[in-house]
Every structure is written in structure tokens, then in C-alpha cells.
C-alpha positions as a printed NumPy array, in Angstrom:
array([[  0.   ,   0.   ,   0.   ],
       [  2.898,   2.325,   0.882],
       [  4.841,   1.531,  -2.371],
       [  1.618,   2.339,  -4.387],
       [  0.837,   5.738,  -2.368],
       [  4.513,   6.551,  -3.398],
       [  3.221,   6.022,  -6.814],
       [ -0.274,   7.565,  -7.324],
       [  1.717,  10.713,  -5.689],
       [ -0.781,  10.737,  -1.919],
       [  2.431,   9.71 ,  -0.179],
       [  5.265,  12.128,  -0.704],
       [  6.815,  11.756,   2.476],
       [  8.763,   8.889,   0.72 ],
       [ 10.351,   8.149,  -2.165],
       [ 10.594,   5.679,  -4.985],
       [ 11.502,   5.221,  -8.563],
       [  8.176,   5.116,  -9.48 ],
       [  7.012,   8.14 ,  -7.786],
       [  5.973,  11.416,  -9.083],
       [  9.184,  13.307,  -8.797],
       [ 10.911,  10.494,  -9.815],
       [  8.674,  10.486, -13.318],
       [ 10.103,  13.785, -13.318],
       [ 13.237,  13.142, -13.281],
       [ 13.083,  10.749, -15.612],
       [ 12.059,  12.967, -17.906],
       [ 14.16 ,  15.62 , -17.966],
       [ 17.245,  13.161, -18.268],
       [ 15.574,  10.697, -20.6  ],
       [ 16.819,   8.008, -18.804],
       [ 14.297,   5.745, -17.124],
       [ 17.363,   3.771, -14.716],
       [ 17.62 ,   5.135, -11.174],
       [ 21.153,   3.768,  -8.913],
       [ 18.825,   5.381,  -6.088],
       [ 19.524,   4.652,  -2.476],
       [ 17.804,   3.673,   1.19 ],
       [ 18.229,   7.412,   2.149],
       [ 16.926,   9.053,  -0.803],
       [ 13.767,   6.198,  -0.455],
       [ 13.338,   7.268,   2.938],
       [ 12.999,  11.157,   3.013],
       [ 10.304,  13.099,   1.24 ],
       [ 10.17 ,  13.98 ,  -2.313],
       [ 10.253,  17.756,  -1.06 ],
       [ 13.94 ,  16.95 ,   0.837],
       [ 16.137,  19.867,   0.462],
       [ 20.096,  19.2  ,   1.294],
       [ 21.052,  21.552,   3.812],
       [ 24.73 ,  22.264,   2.799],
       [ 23.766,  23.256,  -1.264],
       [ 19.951,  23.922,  -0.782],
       [ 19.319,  21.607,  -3.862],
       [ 16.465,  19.574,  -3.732],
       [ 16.107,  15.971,  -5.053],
       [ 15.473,  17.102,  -8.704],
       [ 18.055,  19.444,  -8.978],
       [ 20.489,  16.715,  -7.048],
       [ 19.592,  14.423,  -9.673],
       [ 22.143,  13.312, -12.357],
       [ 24.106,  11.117, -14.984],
       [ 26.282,   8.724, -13.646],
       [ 29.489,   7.195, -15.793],
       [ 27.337,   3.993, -16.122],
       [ 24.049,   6.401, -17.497],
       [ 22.019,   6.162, -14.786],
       [ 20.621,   8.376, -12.662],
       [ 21.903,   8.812,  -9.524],
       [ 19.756,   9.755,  -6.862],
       [ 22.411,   9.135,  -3.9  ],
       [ 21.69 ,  11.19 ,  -0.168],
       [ 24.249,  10.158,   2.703],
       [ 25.412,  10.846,   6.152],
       [ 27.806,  13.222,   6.789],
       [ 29.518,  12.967,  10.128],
       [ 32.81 ,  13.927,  11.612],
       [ 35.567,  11.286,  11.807],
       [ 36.867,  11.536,  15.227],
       [ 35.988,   7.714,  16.136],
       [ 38.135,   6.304,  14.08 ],
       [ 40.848,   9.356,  14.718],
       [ 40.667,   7.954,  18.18 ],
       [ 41.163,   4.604,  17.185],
       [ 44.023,   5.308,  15.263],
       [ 45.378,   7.124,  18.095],
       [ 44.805,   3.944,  20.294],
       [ 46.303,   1.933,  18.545],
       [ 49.663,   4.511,  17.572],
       [ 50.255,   5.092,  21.375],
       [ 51.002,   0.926,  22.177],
       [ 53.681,   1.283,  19.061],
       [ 55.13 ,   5.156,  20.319],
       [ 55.171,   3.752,  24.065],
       [ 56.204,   0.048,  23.077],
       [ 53.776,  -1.183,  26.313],
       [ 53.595,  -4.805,  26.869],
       [ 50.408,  -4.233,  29.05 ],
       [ 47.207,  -4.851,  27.952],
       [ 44.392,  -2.481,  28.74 ],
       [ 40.625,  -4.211,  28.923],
       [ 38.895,  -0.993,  29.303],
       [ 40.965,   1.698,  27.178],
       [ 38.82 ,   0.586,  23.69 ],
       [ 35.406,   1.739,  26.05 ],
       [ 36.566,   5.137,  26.883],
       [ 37.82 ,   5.802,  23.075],
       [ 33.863,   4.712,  22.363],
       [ 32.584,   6.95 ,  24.283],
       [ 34.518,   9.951,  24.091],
       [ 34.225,   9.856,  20.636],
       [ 31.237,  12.051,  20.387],
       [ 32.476,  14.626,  22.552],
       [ 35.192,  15.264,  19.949],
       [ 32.903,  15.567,  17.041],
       [ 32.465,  19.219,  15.273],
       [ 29.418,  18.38 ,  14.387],
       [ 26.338,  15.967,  14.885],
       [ 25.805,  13.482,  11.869],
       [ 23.657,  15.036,   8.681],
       [ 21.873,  13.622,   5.685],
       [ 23.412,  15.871,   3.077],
       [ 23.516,  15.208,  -0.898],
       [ 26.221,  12.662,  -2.23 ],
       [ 27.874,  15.923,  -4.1  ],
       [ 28.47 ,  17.66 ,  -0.916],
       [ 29.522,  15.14 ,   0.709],
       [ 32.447,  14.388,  -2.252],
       [ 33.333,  18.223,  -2.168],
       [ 34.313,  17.197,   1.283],
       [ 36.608,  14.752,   0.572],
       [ 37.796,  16.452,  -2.826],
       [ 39.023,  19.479,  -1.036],
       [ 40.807,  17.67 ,   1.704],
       [ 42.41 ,  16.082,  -1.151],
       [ 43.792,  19.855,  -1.988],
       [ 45.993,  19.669,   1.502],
       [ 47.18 ,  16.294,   0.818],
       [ 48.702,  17.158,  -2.736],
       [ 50.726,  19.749,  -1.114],
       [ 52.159,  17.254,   1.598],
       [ 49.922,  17.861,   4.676],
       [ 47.985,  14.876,   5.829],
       [ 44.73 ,  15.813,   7.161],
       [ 43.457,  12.417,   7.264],
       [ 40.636,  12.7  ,  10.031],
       [ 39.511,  16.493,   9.455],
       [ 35.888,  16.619,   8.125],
       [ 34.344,  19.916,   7.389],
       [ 30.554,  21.04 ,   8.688],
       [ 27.921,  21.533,   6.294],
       [ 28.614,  24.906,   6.84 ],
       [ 31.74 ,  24.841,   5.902],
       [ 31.276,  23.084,   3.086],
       [ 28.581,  25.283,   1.518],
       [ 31.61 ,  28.259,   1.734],
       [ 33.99 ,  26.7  ,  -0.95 ],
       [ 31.889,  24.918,  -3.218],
       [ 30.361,  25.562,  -6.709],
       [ 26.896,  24.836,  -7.078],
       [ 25.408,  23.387, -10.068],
       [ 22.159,  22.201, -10.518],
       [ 22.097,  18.2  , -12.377],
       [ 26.04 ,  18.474, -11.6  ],
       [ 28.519,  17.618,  -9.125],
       [ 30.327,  20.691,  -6.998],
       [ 33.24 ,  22.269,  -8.154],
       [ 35.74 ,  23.59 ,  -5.425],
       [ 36.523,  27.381,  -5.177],
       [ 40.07 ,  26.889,  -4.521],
       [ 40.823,  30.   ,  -2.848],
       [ 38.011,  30.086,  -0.453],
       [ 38.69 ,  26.455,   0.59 ],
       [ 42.668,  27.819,   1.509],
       [ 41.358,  30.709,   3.306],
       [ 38.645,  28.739,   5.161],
       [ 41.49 ,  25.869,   5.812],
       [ 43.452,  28.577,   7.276],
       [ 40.88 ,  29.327,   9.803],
       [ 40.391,  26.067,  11.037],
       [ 43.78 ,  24.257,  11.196],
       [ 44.096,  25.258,  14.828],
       [ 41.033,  23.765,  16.096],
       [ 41.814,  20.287,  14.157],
       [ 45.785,  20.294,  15.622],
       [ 43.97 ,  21.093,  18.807],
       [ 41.283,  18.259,  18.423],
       [ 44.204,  15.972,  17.554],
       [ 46.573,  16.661,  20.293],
       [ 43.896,  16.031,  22.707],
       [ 43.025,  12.768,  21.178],
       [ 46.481,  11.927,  21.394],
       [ 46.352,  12.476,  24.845],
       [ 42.745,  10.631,  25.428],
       [ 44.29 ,   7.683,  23.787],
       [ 46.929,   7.731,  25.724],
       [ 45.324,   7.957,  28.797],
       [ 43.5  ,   4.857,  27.712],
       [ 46.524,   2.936,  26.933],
       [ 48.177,   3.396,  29.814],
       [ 46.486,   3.871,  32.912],
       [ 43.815,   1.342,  32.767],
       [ 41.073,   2.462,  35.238],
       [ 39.105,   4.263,  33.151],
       [ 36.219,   2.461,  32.432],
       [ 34.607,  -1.074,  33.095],
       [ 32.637,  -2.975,  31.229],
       [ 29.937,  -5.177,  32.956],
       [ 30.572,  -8.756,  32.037],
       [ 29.074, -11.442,  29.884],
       [ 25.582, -10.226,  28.132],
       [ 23.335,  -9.62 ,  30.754],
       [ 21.327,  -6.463,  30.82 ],
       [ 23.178,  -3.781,  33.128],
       [ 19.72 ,  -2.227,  33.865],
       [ 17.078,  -5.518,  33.34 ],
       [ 13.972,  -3.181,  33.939],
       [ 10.776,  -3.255,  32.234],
       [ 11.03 ,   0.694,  31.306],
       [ 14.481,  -0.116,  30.433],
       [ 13.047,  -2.81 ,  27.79 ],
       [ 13.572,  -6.033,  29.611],
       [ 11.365,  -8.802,  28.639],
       [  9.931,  -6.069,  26.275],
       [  8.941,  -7.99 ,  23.906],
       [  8.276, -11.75 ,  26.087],
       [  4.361, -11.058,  26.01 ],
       [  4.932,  -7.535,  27.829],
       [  4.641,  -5.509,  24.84 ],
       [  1.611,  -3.604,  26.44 ],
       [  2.284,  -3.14 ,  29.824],
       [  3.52 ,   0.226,  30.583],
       [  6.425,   0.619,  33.208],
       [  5.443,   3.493,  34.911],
       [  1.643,   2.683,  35.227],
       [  2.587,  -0.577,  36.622],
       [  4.674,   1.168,  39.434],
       [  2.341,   3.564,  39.559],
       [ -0.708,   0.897,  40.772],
       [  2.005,  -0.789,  42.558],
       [  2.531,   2.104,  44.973],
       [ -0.43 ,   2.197,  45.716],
       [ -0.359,  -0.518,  48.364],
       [  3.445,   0.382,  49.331],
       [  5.184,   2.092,  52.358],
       [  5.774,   5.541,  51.088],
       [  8.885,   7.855,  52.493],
       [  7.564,  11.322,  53.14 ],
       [  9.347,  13.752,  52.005],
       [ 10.056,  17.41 ,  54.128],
       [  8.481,  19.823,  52.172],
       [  8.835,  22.499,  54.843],
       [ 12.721,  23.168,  54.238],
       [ 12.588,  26.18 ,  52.17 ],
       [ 11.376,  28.131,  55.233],
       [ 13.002,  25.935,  58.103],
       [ 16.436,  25.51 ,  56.506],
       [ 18.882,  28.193,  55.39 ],
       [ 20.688,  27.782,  52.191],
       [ 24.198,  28.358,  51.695],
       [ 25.287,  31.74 ,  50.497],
       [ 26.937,  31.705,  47.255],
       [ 30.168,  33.489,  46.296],
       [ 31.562,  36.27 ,  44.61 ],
       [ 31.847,  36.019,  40.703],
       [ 34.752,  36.19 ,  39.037],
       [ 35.329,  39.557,  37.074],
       [ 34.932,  37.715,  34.057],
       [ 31.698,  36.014,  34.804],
       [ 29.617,  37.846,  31.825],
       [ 31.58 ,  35.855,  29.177],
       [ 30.409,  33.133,  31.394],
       [ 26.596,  34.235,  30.996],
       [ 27.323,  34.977,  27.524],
       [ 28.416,  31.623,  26.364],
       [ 25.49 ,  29.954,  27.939],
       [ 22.202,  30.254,  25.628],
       [ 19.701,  29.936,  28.621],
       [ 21.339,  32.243,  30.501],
       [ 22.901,  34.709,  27.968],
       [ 18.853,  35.329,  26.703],
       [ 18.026,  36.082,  30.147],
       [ 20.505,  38.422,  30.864],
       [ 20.305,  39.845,  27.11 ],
       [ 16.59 ,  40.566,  27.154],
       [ 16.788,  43.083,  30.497],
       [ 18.065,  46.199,  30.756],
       [ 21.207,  46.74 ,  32.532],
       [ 18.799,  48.833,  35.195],
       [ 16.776,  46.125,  35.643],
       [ 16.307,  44.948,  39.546],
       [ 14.033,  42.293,  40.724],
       [ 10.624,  43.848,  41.466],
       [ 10.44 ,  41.808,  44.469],
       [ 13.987,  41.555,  46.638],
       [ 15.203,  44.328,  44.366],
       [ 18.467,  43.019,  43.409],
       [ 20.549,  44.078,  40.673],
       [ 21.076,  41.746,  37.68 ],
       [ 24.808,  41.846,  38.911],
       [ 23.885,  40.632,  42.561],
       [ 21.601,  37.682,  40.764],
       [ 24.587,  36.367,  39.407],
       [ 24.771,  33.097,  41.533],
       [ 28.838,  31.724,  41.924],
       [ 28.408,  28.316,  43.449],
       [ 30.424,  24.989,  43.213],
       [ 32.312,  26.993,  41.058],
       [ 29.166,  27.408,  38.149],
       [ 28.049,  30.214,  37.241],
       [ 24.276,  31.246,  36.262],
       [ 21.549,  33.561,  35.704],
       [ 18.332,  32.789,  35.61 ],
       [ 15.041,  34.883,  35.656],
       [ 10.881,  34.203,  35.789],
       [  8.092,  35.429,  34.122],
       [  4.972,  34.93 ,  36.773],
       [  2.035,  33.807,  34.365],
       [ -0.272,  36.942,  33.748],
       [ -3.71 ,  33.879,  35.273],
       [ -2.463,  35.222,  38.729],
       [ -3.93 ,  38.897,  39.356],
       [ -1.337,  39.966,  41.966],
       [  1.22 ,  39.707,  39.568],
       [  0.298,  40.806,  36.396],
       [  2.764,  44.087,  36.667],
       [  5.307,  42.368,  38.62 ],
       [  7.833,  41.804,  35.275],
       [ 10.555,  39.583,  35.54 ],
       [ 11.448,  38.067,  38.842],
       [ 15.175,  36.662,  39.627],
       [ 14.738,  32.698,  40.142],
       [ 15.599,  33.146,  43.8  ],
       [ 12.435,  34.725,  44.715],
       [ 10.778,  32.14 ,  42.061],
       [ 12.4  ,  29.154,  43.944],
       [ 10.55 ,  30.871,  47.306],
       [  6.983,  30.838,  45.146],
       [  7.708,  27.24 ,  43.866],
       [  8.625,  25.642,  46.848],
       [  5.533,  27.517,  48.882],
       [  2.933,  25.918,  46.202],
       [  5.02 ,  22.287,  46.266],
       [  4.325,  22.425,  50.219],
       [  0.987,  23.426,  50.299],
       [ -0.401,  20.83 ,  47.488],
       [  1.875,  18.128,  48.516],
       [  2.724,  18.313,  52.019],
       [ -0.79 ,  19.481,  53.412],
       [ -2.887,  18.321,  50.065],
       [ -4.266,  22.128,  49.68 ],
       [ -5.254,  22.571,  45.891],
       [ -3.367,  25.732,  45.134],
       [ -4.052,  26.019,  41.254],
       [ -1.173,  28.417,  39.368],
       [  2.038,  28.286,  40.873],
       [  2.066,  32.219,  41.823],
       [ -1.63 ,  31.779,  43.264],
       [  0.356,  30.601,  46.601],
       [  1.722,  34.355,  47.7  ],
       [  1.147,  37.521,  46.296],
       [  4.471,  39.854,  46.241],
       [  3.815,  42.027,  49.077],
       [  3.643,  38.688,  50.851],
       [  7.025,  37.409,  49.289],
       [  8.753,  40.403,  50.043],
       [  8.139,  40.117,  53.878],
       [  9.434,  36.739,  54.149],
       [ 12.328,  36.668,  52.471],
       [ 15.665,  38.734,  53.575],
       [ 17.493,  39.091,  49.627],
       [ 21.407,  38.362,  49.411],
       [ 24.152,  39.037,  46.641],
       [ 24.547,  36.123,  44.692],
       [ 22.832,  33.399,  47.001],
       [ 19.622,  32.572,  47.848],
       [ 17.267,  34.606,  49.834],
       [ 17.034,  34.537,  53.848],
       [ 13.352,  33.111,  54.745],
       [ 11.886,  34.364,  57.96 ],
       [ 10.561,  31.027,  59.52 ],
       [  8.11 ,  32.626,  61.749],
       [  6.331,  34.634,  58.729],
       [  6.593,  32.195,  56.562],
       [  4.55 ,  29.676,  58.94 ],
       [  2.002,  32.086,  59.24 ],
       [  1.166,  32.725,  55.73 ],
       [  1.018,  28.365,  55.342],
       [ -1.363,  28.611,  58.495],
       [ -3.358,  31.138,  56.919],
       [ -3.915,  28.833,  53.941],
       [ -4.961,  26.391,  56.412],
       [ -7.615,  28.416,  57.413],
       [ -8.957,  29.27 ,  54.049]])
């Protein structure tokens, strides 16, 4: 049924070489034999690559054999097997006689962390301009052998044709080269250095032994498929705990416990900010005179420092609570206060609260809470109590 919605044209979320884009093709090359692959079967007919904005049409083209060739495949970076050359370089270099059972798992999985870029279905021109242009460095005597340019990249040196393969723009490719040869001999060095690490001092990493599951849970997919398709981990445990001894948990410590202060930042924190997304949007969308409406802090002194981490985070109270509507932006330390009222109230004395900032109007919140530089407020115990008694009353 799928292959003949690919045909009649109501499925276009696949492909096929009888589809209608495929007719197309066809047509314009007057050639009815596709070499077509599982990736270009398995995207839509509307696919676009995203490194030379072609889609599948213009892609399209006349292989040596005349065929068509309608080719789409996965571009990644090659820093797995860079580390597993490097692994196995560092038992020559050091000559070690010693074994190590757990240095191939770490090269696994620090693999990914080395990677420019996650993998990308990208045209089968692109990805050749890749490999073409590393070819450039090569000729002139530089081995480059695991460097793998971004889509991004890519797009920046090549010559797009439509029904063609990319030609390479020589002197862009050299420039953009230039640019970023220090990040691949810094990527290299430090696999070097991973891989040696995993050579020789073998603690690393263990691997569980034999073939049993490491986690055999049923929401882990354990006896998944032994008659259990059906069953659903989480209501199970849910019914389950029903009929179980339950720890309670203290919901009262955000007014009974004080938190520990937090420190100074370092001068340079706002690079810090800045090279966080979360936090760089926060800070970016308030004005440098911004102060929290309720402890009245500066955006400098909401700067929390702790463990060595640095953040900045703000709220937006939702505009279904009336006492807050003009309230603006609150730092998250007054927001933590708000949250941690409503979590006590619903789950600690089973009080239906409804939205979050329903539990404490501002005026409220600012009487509580004593506001410090870079740490989380002070909450008056005694005040606080009284405003959860209050609710009791209701």
C-alpha cells in the first residue's frame, strides 16, 4: 500500500523510482534507470540538502554507467576512528607490553564529545566536495586524514550546479582551511592524549561482564517484547505504589532551613553568561537597570557563583495570577521561594493551590524573604509559617 501511495503521488513523504518526482526526473534526463539509495527512499520527495539547498530534482544526475543517480548520505565527523588510530599509535610510540581491557570503552565513548558536528543527511555531491578538497591539503604534503568539514563549511567553498557535481573554489577552501587548522591540531593533540590515557592507565572504564542487561527493567526494555509488549512501566509502578510504604518527604525546608550563600563572581563572569544560551537570553533581554521587582536586586547581585558554576536565571509569573500581572521579571531566587511555597501546600498538606504564583502575592514574598548578593534569599521562619497557616484556614 505504501509503495503504491509513493506512486499515485498521496504519499510524498517517501520516495521511490516510481514516484511522481521520480517520473520527473526521468524525464528531464531521458533516462528511465535510477542507482537510487535507502536514504533518498526514505525522506520526502520535497527533501532539500542543507549544505547546497538543492532539492532531489536538482540533485539528480548522470552517472558514468548512465544512470541516474539519486544518492543522499550521512555526513559525520571522523573523530571515532581518529581515536582509534590514536589507540592503537600510542602501544607502538610507548612500546607497552600491558594490555588495557577498558581503554577501547573510553575511546567509544569519548568519541562524540570530539565531534564538530552531529551526523547530517546531506547530498552525495556535498559530501564528495568534502573529501575532494581535503584532497587539496594532501597534494601539497599535509595529511589531514581525520579532518571533516561542517555543512557549513562546506557550503563556503563549493560551486553549485544544478544536475552536476560541486566544483571547489580553490581560494576560499585555503582561506577557510586557514581558519580552522588550529582547532583540528587542537582536536588531535587532545586525542592523542585521550588515547593515551587509555593505553596506559587502565582504570578508566569497566565494562559489565558477559551479556546480561546492566539495567534488566521493564522501562528499560527487559522482557519487552516476552508477552509484555503492552504493559507500561510506569503505570505498573504507579498501581504498585499504591499498596506500598511511602517515604515522606520534608516539604517544609525552604522556610526551616537556610541555604548556603553563594560566592563572589569572578570579574569575568559575563563571558560566562554569555556563552550559555539559557542564561545569555536572560541576561540579554533586560536592561542593565533592571532589579528584581520583588527583593530588588541588581542583575549583577543575581549572578549566583556556586560549586564553582556560574548562572543567571530569571521568571516570568504567568499573567492567570492577578497579583502579579505588573510584577515583570522576577530573579529565580524569589521564584524558587513561590515554587517551593505551592510544592508544600499541594503536597505536604494536600491544599489545591491552582497556578504556581496563586500561593503568595508579592507584598507577601517580600516580607518573608531577607534578599542576598549572589545566594539565595534569607526566609523568615516565623512569617513564613504564618502565611502556610493562613492557607490552612482558608
Amino acid at each position: 500500500m505504501a509503495i503504491e501511495g509513493i506512486a499515485d503521488g498521496s504519499i510524498d513523504s517517501l520516495d521511490g523510482v516510481e514516484s511522481p518526482l521520480s517520473r520527473k526526473i526521468q524525464a528531464h534526463h531521458g533516462i528511465d534507470l535510477f542507482e537510487m539509495n535507502r536514504n533518498w527512499v526514505e525522506t520526502a520527495q520535497s527533501w532539500k540538502c542543507p549544505c547546497c539547498d538543492r532539492g532531489k530534482f536538482e540533485i539528480s544526475r548522470i552517472g558514468v554507467k548512465r544512470q541516474i543517480l539519486a544518492k543522499l548520505v550521512e555526513h559525520h565527523d571522523h573523530m571515532a576512528d581518529a581515536l582509534k588510530a590514536a589507540f592503537n599509535k600510542v602501544f607502538v610510540v610507548s612500546g607497552t607490553d600491558k594490555p588495557t581491557s577498558t581503554g577501547l570503552a573510553l575511546i567509544e565513548r569519548m568519541a562524540p564529545a570530539f565531534s564538530a558536528y552531529p551526523p547530517v543527511l546531506i547530498c552525495e555531491d556535498c559530501n564528495n566536495a568534502d573529501a575532494a578538497a581535503k584532497k587539496i591539503i594532501s597534494n601539497a604534503g599535509r595529511k589531514i586524514e581525520w579532518q571533516s568539514f561542517s555543512i557549513g563549511q562546506i557550503r563556503r567553498f563549493i560551486i553549485i550546479r544544478e544536475h552536476a557535481p560541486h566544483s571547489i573554489d580553490v581560494a576560499k577552501f585555503l582561506e577557510l582551511w586557514g581558519l580552522v587548522r588550529p582547532a583540528y591540531v587542537a582536536r588531535m593533540n587532545l586525542v592523542y592524549e585521550v588515547a593515551k590515557a587509555a593505553v596506559l592507565q587502565d582504570y578508566w572504564f569497566e565494562r559489565y561482564q558477559g551479556e546480561a542487561m546492566a539495567v534488566p527493567t521493564l522501562s528499560n526494555g527487559f522482557q519487552r517484547y516476552n508477552g509484555l509488549e503492552l504493559v507500561s512501566g510506569e503505570a505498573l509502578v504507579r498501581e504498585m505504589a499504591k499498596s506500598t510504604v511511602k517515604h515522606l518527604s520534608n516539604y517544609s525546608r525552604w522556610r526551616t532551613e537556610e541555604q548556603r550563600p553563594g560566592d563572589k563572581p569572578p570579574p569575568n563572569f559575563l563571558v560566562i553568561i554569555e556563552s550559555l544560551p539559557g542564561c545569555a537570553r536572560m541576561w540579554a533581554e533586560l536592561a542593565d537597570s533592571w532589579k528584581c521587582p520583588v527583593c530588588e536586586r541588581s542583575k549583577y547581585e543575581v549572578v549566583s557563583y556556586k560549586k564553582g558554576k556560574i548562572s543567571f536565571h530569571t521568571h516570568l509569573p504567568t499573567l492567570h495570577s492577578p497579583a502579579w500581572k505588573s510584577q515583570g521579571h522576577i530573579c529565580m531566587g524569589c521564584f524558587n521561594v513561590v515554587a517551593a511555597m505551592k510544592r508544600e501546600l499541594e503536597k505536604g498538606y494536600g491544599i489545591k493551590v491552582g497556578f504556581t504564583f496563586d500561593s503568595i502575592t508579592p507584598d507577601e514574598l517580600r516580607v518573608i524573604i531577607h534578599a542576598r548578593p549572589h545566594s539565595p534569599p534569607l526566609v523568615d521562619a516565623k512569617m513564613a509559617k504564618a502565611l502556610m497557616n493562613k492557607w490552612q484556614l482558608r
